[in-house]
N, C-alpha and C positions, 0 to 999 in steps of 0.2 A: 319445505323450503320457502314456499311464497309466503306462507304464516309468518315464518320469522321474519323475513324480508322486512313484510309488515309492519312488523311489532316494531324491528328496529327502525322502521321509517318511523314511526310513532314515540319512538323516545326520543328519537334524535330530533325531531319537529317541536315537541314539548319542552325538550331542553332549551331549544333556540327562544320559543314563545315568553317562556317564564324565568330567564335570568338575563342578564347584562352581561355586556362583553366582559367587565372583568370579571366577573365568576367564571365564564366561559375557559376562559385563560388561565384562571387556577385550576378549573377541571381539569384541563388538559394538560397542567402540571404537574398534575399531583397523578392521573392516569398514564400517562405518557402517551396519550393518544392525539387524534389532532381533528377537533370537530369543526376548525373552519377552512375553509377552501383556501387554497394559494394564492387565492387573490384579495381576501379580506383580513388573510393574517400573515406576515412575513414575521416567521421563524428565523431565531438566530442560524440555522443554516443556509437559508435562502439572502440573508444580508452577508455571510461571508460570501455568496458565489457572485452578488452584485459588486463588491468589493474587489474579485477579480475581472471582472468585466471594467471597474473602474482604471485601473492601469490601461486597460487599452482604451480608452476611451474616445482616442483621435484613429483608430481603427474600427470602430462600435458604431460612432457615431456619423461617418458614412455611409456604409453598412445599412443601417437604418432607415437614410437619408434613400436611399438608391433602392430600400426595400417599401418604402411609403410611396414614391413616386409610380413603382410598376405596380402597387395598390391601387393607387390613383388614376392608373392609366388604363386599368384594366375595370373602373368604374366609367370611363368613359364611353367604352365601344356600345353597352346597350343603348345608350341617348343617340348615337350615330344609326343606330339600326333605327328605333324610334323613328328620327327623322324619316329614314328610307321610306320604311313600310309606309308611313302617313301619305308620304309623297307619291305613292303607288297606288295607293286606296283612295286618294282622291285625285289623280289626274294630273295634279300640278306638280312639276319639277323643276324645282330652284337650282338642283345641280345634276347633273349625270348620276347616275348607277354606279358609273366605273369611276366616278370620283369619290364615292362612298369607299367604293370598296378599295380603290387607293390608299384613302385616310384611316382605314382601318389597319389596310397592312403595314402601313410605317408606324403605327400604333404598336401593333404587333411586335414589330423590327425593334422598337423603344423598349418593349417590355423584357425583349429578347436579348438585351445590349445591358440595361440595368440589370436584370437578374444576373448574368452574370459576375457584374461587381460587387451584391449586393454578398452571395454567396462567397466571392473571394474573399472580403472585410470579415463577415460573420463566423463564416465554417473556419476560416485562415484562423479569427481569433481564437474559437474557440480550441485550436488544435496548439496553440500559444499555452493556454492555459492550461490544459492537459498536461504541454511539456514543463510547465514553471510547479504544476502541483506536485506532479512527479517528481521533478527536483529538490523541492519543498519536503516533500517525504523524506525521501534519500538522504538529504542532510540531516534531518531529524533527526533519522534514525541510527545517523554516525554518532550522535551524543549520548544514546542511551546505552546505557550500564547493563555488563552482561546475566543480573538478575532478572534484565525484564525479558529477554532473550529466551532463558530459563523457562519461567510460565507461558509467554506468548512464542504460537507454535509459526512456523514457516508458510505454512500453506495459509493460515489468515493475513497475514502481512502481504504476499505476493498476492492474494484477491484484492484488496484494498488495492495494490497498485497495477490492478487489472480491470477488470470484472468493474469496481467502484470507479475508478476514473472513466472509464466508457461512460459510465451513465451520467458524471457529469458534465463528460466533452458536450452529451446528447441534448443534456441543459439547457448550457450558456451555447449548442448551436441552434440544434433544428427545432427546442425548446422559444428562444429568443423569437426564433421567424413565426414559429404558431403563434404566439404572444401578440404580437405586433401585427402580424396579420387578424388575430382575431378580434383588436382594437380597432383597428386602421377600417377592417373590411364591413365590420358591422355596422361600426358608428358613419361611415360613409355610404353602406347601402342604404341606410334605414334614412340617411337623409334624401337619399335621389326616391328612396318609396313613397315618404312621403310628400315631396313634391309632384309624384302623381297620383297618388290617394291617401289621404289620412284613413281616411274611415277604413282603407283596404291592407292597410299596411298595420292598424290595429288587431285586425283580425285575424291576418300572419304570424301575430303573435303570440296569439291564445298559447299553443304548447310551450312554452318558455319558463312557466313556473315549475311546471311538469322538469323541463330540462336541468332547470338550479339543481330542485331536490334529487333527482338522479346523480348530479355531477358530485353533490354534496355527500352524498350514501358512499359510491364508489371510489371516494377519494381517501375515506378511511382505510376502506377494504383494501385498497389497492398498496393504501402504505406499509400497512401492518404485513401484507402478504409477502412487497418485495422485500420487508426487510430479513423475514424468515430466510425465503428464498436464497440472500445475499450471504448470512450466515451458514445455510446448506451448504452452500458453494465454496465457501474457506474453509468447511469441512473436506470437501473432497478433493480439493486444491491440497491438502496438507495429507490426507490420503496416498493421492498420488503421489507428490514429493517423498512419502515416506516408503512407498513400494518399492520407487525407482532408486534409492537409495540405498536400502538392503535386499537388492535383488538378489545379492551373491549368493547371502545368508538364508533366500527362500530357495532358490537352487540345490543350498547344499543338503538341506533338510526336506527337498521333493515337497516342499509345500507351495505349490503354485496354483493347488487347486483349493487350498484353505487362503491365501493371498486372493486369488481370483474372490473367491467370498465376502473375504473381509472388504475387498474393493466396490464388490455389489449394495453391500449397503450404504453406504454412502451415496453411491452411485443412483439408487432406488430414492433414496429418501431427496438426493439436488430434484431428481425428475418428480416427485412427488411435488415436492412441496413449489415447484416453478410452475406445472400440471396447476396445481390451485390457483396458481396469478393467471397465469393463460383464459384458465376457465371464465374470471371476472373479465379480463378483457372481452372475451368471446363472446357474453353476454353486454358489456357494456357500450362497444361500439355500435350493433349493430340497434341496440334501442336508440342509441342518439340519431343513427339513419331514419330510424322508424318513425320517431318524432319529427325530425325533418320534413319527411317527405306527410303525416299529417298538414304540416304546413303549405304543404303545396297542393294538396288535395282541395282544402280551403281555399286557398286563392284563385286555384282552377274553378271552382264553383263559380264563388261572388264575382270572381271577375269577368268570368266569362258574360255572365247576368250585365254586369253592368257596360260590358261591351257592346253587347245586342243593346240596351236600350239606348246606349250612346251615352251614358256618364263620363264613361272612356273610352281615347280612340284606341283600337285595333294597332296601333305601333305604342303606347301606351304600356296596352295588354301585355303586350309581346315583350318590350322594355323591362314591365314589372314583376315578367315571368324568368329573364335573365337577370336580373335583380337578385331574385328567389335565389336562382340556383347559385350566386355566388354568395348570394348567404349562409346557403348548404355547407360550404368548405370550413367556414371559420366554427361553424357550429358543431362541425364533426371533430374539429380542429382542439376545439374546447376540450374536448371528452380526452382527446391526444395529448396534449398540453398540461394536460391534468395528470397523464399519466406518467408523460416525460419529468414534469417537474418533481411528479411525489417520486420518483426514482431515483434523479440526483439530487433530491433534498435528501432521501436518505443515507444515501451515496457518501457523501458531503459530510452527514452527520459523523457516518462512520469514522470516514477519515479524519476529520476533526477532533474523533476519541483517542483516535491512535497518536494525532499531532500533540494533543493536550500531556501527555503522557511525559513524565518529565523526570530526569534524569536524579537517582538518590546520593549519587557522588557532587556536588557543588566545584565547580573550579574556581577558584575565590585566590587561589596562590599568583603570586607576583616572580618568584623566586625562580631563574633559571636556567645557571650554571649548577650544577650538581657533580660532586667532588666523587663522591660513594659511599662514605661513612652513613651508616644505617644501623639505628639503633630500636630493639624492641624491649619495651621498660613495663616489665608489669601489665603486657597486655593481656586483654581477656575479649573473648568475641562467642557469640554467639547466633545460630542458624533457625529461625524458627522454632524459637523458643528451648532448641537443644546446644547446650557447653563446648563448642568445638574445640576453643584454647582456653586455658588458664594460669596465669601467673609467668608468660614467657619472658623470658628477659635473655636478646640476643646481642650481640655486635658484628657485622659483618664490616670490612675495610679493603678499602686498597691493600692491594698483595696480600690476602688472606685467603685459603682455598677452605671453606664453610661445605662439609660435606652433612647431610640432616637423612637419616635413617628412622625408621620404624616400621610397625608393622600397619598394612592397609587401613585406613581413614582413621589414622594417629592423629593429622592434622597437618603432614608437612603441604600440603599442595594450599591447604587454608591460610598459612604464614604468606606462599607466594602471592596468593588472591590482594592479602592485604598490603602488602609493600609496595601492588601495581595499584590501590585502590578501585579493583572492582567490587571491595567491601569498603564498609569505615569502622574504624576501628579505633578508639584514644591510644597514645603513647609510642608513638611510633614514630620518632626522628631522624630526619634526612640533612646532613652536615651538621648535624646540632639544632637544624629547624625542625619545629612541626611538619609532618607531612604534608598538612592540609595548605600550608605557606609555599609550596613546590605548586609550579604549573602542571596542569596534568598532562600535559602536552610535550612538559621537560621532562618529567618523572619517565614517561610511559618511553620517551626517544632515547630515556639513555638507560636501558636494561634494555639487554638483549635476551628476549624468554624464550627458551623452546619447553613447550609443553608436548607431555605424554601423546596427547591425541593432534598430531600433524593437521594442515591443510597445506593442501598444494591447489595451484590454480588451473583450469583446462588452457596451459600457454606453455609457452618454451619453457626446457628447464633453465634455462639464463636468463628469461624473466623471472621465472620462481626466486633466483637465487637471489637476483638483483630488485628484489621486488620493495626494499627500504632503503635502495640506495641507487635508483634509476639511470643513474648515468655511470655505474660503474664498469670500468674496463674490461674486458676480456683478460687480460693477465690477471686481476683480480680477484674475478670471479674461478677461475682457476686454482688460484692460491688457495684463495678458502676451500675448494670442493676439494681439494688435494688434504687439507686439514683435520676435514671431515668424512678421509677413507671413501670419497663414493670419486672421486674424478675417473679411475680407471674404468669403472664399470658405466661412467657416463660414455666415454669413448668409448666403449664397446657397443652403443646404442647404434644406428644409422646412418642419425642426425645428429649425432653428439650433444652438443649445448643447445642445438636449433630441436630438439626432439620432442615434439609436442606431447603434452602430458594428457589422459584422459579426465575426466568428472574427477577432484577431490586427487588426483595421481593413480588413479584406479589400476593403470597399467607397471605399475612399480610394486615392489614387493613394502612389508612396512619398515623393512629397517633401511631401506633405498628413501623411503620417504621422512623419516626420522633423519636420516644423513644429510639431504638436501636442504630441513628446514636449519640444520644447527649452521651449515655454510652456510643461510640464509642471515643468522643473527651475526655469526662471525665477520661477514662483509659490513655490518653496521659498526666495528669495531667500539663496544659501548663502554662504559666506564661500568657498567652493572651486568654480568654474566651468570644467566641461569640456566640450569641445564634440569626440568622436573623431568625425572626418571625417560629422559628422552632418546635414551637407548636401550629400551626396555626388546626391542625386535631383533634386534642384533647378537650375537652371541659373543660369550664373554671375553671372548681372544680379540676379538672387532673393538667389543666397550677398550679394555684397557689400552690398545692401538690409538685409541682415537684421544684417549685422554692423558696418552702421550705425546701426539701429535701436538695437543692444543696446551699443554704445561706450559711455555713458556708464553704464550695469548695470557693464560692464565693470572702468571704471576703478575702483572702489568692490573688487572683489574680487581674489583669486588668480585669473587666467583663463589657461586651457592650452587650443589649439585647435589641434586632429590638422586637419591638408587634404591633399589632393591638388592642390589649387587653389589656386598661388600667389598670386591675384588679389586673396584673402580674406584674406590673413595680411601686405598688404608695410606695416603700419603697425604692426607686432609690435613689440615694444619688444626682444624678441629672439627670433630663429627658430634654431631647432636644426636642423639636418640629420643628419640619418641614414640608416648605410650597416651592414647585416650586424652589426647590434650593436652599432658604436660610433659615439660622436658624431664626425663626420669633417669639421663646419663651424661655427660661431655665430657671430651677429654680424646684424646689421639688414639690413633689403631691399637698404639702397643700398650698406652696404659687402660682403655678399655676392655684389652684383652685378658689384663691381668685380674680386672676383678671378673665377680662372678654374677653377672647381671645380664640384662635383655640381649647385648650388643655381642655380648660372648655365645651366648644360644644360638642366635642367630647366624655367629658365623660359623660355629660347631655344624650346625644343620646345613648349611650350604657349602663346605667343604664335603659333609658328606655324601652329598646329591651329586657332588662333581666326581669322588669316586665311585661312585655308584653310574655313572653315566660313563 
């Protein structure tokens, strides 16, 4: 272990000796590592965190102001002792004892009266900035496209707005005051040392080269450790989120002790790899003490020496041994500061990755009254290099009931994808425009989607329902839940409408929560109604209930309705079939029935699963 130490003390010295800062800089470019201290090189993340510091600036810069003066002040009190002692050691007394020690305590009282402002401006901001970054995220993250969703997992997202803004609240706070104190405190001891010995306040110094290269060594180590650590952590963070979300399903399959496992490692590898950053701290603090107090071994020596011979007087001594010791704090401070910053510079980084991340749908559309005429002309889409659609050519319209049948990952849910543009896709127009001419803000307001797979909110169900249309009435909400076959069994609940819902509707069954989201879209009364196989929990007496209920909603709109369930769709004004991408049938219940193709199979088979049941 100390060998290595060594050796990389040795490259890393050699490197600094024998190139120039820019090569430096490209090194660190091209390694991704970071060979200079936070103080000789400000990283594009450390200019974005000054950046928010600069919005507050008329809170920052009080702050500062109030944080310099109890620096100041607290340089003060050893020249006051100074004085005393002299005055006691030789006889003569300019002022009382107890005027000393008066003058200290309102000093005190000063220090005690700023620190608290200093803290309110500083910690206040940087709790500012935490809430504005946080914000920052959040709205980001409403612009991006549900592909990036896809790859990027839950549990990294929420560390980011965890775990990573901690550490740069810690930054721009308690980061800022070690800063400034370790400016303020140095640069002002080393002036009152040396106004009572140069030569002594020299040789306080000696450890100090020693200090760089330590701070220099540990500032790598320390970055490259937290940032593992950070990403441990959004491992386990999306771990958990993923336990706690299929608990049902670990229950029902009695794996909670293969769960408990799979939790442990993750679990093992945060504490490991956090365990490594610990270690460096544990070894890095206490050498900066160790070096400190070399310096005050030293000064205890020669000074003592030159006290007896009377170089210096004995208040002096004493002055330039409290001196010392508040040189001790910023020094230790350094080692801190160093730690704090390489934390939310990475911190920062991170977030920064995730802020950069930028949305593959373009909103560029002006366009946004939308009538419902939607036309698909020879589209063709493709998924990661595999054919999803080919050669589709649709029309949906006002007062058309568009029912689209096929068998599993045909591609009808891929058509829906593309007419919300959470893909892009050519040929796809909206009243005769391009899609991409639609704002996606009018596009997405006026289809009303229920998709296969529901969300409900942990809130009333009259929020759930009214959740796109917030000021909707009570009679309203109503109407539609009455629509949507679930009003009765809402009033069968407690709380009726006021019935709070668990995690995701946990406490509802799925066709209770499929009912609620479709009353959800129906209260948005849209000009575009889509129903993707959104009563797939419900059984079939319920589906065709429901899609009598809502016939006459219907005819009023563009309606598209993805089934499985032929039962629910044979009064379609036209039914699509789909096979592997292309449409391989159209044409209505009764003349699809007559020929002998997918749509006839299909319903042969599930007629006979109804008698069979």
């Amino acid at each position: 272990m100390l060998l290595d130490i060594f050796h990389d003390f040795y490259i890393l010295i050699s490197g600094w000796c024998s190139s120039t800062v820019e090569q430096r800089i490209r090194n660190a470019q091209v390694s991704g590592s970071n060979p200079l201290t936070s103080f000789s090189f400000i990283m594009k993340e450390i200019r974005k965190l000054l950046g928010y510091l600069g919005r507050y600036k008329w809170r920052v810069l009080p702050g500062l102001l109030f944080l310099t003066v109890v620096d100041g002040a607290q340089l003060v009190i050893p020249r006051v002792i100074r004085r005393a002692v002299d005055e006691i050691a030789s006889g003569t007394f300019t002022h009382s004892l107890g005027f000393y020690g008066c003058l200290i305590a309102l000093i005190g009282f000063l220090i005690a009266f700023f620190r608290f402002w200093w803290r309110f401006f500083i910690f206040g901001t940087a709790r500012r900035i935490e809430r504005d970054i946080r914000q920052e995220l959040y709205d980001h993250l409403l612009t991006l496209d549900p592909p990036f969703y896809a790859k990027k997992k839950t549990g990294d997202i929420m560390a980011h707005a965890t775990n990573d803004l901690d550490a740069v609240r810690m930054t721009l706070g308690i980061g800022v005051v070690i800063l400034t104190d370790t400016v303020v405190l140095i640069s002002g001891t080393l002036v009152m040392m040396i106004l009572i010995s140069p030569s002594l306040t020299l040789l306080s110094l000696i450890p100090l080269p020693a200090l760089a290269l330590v701070t220099l060594y540990f500032d790598r180590l320390i970055h490259r450790r937290f940032k593992l650590s950070q990403e441990s952590f959004s491992r386990l963070t999306e771990r958990v989120r993923e336990l706690v979300a299929g608990i049902r399903v670990i229950k029902n399959f009695s794996q909670e002790k293969g769960a408990l496992g799979y939790f442990n490692l993750a679990n093992r590898d945060y504490f490991k790899k956090y365990l490594a950053l610990v270690k460096v701290w544990g070894v890095f603090e206490p050498l900066l003490i160790f070096l400190a107090s070399m310096t005050i071994t030293t000064v205890l020596y020669f000074g003592g020496v030159r006290t007896i011979t009377g170089s210096i007087t004995l208040g002096e001594f004493i002055a330039f041994i409290s001196y010392l010791a508040i040189l001790i704090w910023p020094i230790i401070g350094l080692g801190w500061v160093v730690n704090v910053i390489e934390q939310g510079k990475t911190s920062m980084g991170r977030i920064m990755k995730l802020m950069e991340e930028k949305p593959r749908i373009k909103d560029t559309g002006k366009i946004r009254e939308i009538k419902g005429v939607i036309e698909f002309r020879n589209v063709n889409f493709s998924y990661n290099g595999r054919k999803v659609l080919e050669d589709i050519n649709l029309v949906f319209e006002p007062g058309k009931f568009t029912a689209i049948v096929g068998r599993t990952g045909s591609g009808k849910t891929t058509i829906i994808n593309l007419l919300l543009r959470f893909y892009e896709a050519s040929g796809i127009f909206v009243d005769g425009n391009p899609i991409e001419d639609i704002s996606l803000y009018a596009l997405r307001k006026a289809v009303g989607w229920v998709p296969q797979e529901t969300f409900l909110f942990s809130d009333t169900i009259r929020n759930n329902i009214a959740f796109g249309k917030p000021d909707a009435s009570l009679e309203e909400i109503e109407r539609v839940a009455k629509l949507a076959g679930i009003y009765d069994e809402i009033m069968s609940f407690p709380g009726g409408f006021d019935t709070v819902l668990g995690e995701r509707g946990v406490n509802l069954s799925g066709g209770q929560r499929q009912r609620i989201a479709i009353a959800r879209a129906l209260l948005l009364a849209p000009p575009v109604f889509i129903l993707d196989d959104a009563l797939s929990s419900v059984d079939s007496h319920t589906e065709v209930k429901i899609m009598e209920n809502i016939r006459e909603f219907l005819k009023e709109r563009t309606s598209i309705v993805i089934s499985h369930r032929l039962s629910a769709i044979q009064d379609a004004d036209e039914i699509v079939v789909m096979d592997r991408g292309r449409i391989v049938e159209r044409g209505t219940h009764s003349e699809l029935i007559r020929k002998d193709g997918l749509y006839r199979e299909m319903y042969e088979k599930q007629k006979l699963r109804e008698l069979l049941e």
